[in-house]
Chimera marker file (.cmm) of the C-alpha trace (Angstrom):
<marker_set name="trace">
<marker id="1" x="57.849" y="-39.897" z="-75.352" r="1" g="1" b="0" radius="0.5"/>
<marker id="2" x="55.477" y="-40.237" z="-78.018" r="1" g="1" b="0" radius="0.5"/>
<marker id="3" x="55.379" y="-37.944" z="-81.043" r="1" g="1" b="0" radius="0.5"/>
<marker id="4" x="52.916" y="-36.995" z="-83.587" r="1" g="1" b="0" radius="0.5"/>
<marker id="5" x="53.588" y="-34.310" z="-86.608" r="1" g="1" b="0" radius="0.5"/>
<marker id="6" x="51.141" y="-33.500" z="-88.861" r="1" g="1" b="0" radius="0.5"/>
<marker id="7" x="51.746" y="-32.390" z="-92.553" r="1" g="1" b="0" radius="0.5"/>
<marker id="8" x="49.285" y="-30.589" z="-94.245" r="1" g="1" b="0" radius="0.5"/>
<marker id="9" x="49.516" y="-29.333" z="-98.311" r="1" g="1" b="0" radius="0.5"/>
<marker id="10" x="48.652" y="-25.593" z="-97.923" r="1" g="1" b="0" radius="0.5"/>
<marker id="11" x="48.023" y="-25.522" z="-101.752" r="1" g="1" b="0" radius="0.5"/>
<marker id="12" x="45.101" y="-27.850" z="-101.406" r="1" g="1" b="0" radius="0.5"/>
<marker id="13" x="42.024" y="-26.231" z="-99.957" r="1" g="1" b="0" radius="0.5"/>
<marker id="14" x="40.760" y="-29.405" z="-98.449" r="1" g="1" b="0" radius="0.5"/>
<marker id="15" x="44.442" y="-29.533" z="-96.713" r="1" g="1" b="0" radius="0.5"/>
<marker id="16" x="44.218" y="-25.969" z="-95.894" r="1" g="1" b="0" radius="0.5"/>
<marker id="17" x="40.354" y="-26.238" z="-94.035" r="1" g="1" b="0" radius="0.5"/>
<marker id="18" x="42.219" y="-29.108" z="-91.661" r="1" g="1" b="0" radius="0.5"/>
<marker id="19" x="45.595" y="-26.982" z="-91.072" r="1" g="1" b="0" radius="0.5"/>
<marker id="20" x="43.447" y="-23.999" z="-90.053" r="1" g="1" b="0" radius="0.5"/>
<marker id="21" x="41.306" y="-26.127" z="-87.384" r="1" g="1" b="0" radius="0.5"/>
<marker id="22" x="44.270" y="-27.790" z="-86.216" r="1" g="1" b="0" radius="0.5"/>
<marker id="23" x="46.098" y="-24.662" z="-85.880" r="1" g="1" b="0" radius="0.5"/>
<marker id="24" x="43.011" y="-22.556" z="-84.018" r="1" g="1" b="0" radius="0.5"/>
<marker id="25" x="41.703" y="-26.106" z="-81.766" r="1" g="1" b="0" radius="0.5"/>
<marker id="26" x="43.342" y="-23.834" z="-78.561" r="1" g="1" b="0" radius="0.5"/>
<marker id="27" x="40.917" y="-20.624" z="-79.353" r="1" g="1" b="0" radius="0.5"/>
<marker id="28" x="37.807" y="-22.784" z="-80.302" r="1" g="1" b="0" radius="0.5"/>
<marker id="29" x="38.407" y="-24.480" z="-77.031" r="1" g="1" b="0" radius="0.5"/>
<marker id="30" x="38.515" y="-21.208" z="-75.312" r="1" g="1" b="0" radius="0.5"/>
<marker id="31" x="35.450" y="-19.667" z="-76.972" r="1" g="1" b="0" radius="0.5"/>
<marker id="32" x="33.675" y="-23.227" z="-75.463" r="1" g="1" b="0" radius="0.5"/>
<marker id="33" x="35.099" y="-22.799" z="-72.118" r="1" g="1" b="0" radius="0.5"/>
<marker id="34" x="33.803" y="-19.282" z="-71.930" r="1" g="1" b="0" radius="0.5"/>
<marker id="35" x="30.179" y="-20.773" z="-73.210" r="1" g="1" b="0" radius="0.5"/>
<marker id="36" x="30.189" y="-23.119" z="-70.302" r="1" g="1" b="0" radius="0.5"/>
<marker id="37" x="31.428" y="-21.580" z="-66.971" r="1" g="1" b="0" radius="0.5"/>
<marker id="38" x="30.869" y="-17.733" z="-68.021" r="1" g="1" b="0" radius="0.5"/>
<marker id="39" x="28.265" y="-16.892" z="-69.936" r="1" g="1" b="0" radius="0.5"/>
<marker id="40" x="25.110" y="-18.609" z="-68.275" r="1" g="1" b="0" radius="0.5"/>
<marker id="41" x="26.564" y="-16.504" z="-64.697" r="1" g="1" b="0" radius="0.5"/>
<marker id="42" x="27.072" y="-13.028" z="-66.715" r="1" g="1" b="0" radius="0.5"/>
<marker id="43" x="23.394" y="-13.894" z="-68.058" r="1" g="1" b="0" radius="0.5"/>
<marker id="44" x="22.376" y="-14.220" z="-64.444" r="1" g="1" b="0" radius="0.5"/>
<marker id="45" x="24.044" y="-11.164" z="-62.957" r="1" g="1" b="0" radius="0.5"/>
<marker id="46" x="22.466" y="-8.813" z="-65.721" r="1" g="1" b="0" radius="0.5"/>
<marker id="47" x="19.003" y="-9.821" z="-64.653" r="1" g="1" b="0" radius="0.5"/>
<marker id="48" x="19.465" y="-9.766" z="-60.874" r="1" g="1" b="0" radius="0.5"/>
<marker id="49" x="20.430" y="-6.333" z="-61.815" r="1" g="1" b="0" radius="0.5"/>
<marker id="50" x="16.834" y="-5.790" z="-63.464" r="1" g="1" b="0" radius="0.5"/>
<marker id="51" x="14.426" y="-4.780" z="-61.086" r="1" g="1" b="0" radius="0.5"/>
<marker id="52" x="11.659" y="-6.849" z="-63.162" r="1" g="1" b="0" radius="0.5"/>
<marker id="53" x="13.229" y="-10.005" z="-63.978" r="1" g="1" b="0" radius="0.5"/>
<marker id="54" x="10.801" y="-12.889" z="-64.006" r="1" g="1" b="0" radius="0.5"/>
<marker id="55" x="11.984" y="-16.237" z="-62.618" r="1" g="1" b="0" radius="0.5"/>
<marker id="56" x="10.954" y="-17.047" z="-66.834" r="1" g="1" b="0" radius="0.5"/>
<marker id="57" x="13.658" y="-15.622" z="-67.824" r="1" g="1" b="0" radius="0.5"/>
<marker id="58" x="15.667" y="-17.977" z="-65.416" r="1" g="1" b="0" radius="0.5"/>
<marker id="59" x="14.701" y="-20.436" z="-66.192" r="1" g="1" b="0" radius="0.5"/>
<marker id="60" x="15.105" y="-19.339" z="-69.786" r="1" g="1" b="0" radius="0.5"/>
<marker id="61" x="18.785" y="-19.038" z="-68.862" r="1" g="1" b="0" radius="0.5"/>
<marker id="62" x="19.220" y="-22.293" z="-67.456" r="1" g="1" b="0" radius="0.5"/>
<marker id="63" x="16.985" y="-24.136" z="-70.580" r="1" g="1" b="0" radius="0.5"/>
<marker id="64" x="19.221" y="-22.281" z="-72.593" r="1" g="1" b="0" radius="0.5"/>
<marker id="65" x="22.715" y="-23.273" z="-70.953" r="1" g="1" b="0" radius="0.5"/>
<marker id="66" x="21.686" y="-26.843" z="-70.090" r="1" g="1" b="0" radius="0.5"/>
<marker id="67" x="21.218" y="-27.388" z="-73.668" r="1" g="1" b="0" radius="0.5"/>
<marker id="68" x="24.614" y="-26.310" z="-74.328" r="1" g="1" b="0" radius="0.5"/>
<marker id="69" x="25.908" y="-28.515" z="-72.061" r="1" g="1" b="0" radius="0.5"/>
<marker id="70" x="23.802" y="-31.379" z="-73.555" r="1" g="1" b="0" radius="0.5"/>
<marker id="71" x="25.057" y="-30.728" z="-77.169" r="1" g="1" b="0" radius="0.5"/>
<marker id="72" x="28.993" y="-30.925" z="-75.386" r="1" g="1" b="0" radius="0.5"/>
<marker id="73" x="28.261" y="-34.199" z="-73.935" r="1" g="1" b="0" radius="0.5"/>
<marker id="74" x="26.388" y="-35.421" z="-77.026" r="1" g="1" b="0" radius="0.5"/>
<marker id="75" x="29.463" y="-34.690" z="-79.069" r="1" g="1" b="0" radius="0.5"/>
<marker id="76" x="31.589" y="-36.234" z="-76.209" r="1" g="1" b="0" radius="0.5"/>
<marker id="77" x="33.442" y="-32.495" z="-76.041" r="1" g="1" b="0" radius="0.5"/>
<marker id="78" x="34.860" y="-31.832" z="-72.059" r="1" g="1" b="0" radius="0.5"/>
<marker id="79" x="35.751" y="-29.201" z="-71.811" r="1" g="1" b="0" radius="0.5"/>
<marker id="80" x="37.623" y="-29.794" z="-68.170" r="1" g="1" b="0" radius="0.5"/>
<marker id="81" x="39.785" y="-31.471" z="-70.365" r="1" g="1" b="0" radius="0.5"/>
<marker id="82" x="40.962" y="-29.345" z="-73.199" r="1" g="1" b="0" radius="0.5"/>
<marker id="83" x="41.504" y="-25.889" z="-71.082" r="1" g="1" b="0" radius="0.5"/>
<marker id="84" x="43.861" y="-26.601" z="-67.789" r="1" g="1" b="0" radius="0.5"/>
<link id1="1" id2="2" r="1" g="1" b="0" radius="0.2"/>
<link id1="2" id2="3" r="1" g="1" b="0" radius="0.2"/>
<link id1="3" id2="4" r="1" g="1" b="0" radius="0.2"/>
<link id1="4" id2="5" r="1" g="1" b="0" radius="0.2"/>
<link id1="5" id2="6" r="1" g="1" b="0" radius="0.2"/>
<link id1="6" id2="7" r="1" g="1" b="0" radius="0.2"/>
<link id1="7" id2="8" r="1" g="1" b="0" radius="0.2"/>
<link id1="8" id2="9" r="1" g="1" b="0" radius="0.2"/>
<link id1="9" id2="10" r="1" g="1" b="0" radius="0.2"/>
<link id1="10" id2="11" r="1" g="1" b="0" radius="0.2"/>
<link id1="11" id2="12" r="1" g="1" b="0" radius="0.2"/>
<link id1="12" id2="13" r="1" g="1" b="0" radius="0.2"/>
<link id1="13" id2="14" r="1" g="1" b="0" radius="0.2"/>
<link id1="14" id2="15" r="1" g="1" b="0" radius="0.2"/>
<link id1="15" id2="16" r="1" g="1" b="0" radius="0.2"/>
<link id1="16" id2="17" r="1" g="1" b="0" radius="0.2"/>
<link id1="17" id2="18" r="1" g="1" b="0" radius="0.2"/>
<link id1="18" id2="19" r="1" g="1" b="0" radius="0.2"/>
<link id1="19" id2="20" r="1" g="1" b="0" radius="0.2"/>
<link id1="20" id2="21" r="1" g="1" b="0" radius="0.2"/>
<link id1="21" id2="22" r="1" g="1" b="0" radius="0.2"/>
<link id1="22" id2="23" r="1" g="1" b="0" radius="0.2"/>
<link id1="23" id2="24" r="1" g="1" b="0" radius="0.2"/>
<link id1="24" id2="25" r="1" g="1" b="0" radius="0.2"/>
<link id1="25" id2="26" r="1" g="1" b="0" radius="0.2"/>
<link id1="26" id2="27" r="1" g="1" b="0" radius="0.2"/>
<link id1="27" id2="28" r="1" g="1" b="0" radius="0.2"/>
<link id1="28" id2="29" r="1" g="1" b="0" radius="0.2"/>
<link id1="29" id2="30" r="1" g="1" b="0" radius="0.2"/>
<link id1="30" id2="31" r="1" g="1" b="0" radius="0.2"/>
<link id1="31" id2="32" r="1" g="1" b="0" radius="0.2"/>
<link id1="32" id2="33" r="1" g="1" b="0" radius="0.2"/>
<link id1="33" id2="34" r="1" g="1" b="0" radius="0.2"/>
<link id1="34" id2="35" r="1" g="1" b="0" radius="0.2"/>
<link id1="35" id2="36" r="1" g="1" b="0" radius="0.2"/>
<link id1="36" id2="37" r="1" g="1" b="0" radius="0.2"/>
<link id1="37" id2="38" r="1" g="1" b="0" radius="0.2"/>
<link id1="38" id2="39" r="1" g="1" b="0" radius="0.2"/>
<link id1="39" id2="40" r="1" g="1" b="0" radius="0.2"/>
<link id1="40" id2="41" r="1" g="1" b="0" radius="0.2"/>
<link id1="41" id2="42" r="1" g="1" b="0" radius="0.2"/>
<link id1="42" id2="43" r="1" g="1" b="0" radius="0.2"/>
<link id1="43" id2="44" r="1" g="1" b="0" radius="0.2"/>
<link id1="44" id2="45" r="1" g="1" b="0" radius="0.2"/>
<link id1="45" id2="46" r="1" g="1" b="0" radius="0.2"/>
<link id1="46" id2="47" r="1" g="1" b="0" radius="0.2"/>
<link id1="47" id2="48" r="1" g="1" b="0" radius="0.2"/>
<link id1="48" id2="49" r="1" g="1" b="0" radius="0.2"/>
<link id1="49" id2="50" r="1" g="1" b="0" radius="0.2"/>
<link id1="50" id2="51" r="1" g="1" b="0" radius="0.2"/>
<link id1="51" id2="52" r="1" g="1" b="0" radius="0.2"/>
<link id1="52" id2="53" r="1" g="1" b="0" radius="0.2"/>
<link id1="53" id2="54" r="1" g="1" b="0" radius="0.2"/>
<link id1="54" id2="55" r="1" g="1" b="0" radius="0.2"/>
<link id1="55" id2="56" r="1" g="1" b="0" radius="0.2"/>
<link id1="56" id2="57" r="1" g="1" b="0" radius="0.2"/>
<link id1="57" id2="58" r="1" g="1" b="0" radius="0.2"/>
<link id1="58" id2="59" r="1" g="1" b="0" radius="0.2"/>
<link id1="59" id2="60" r="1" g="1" b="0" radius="0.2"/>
<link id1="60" id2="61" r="1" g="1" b="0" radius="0.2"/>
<link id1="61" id2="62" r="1" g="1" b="0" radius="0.2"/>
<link id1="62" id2="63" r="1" g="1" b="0" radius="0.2"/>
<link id1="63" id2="64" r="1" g="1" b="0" radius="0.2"/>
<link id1="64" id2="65" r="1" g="1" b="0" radius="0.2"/>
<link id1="65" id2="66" r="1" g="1" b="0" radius="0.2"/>
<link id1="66" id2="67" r="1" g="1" b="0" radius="0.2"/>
<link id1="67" id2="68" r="1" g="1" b="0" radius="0.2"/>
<link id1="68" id2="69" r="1" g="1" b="0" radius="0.2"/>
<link id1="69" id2="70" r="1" g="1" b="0" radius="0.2"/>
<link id1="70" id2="71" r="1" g="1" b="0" radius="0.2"/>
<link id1="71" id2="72" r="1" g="1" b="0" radius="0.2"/>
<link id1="72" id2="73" r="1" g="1" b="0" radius="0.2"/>
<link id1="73" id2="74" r="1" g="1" b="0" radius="0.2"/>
<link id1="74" id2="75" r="1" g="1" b="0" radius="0.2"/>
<link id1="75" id2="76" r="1" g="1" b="0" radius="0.2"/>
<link id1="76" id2="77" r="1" g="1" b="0" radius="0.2"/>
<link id1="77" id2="78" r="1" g="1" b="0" radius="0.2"/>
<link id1="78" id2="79" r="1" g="1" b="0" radius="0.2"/>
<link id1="79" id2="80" r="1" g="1" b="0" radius="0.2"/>
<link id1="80" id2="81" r="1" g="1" b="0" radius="0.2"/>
<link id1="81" id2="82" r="1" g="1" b="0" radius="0.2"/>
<link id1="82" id2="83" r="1" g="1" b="0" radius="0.2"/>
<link id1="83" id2="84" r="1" g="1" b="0" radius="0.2"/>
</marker_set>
């Protein structure tokens, strides 16, 4: 089994900025996750339930969300893969 341990110097700020993305990588991942699969759908749902919704602001939604997406696969971030 391989094995990996990290030290970090929690005096040094430069060592302290590392330890703290290390240490919150799960809830960043999370936060992305949500992004991805929830948000663009709870988007959705609150203008179905608007009564004047134009397909603009659809499509709005889905420029929007795509571009998300884009910006994960530009920074080669999948998501599938961090949250299982």
């Amino acid at each position: 089994m391989a094995q990996a341990i990290l030290k970090y110097d929690l005096s040094d700020s430069d060592d302290r900025m590392e330890f703290e993305r290390a240490t919150k990588a799960v809830d960043m991942a999370l936060v992305l996750w949500e992004l991805q699969y929830n948000y663009r759908k709870k988007h959705q749902r609150q203008l179905e339930a608007d009564i004047k919704a134009t397909e603009r602001e659809y499509d709005l939604i889905d420029t929007v969300f795509d571009d998300i997406s884009e910006l994960f696969t530009e920074h080669g971030i999948n998501i599938d893969s961090l949250i299982q």
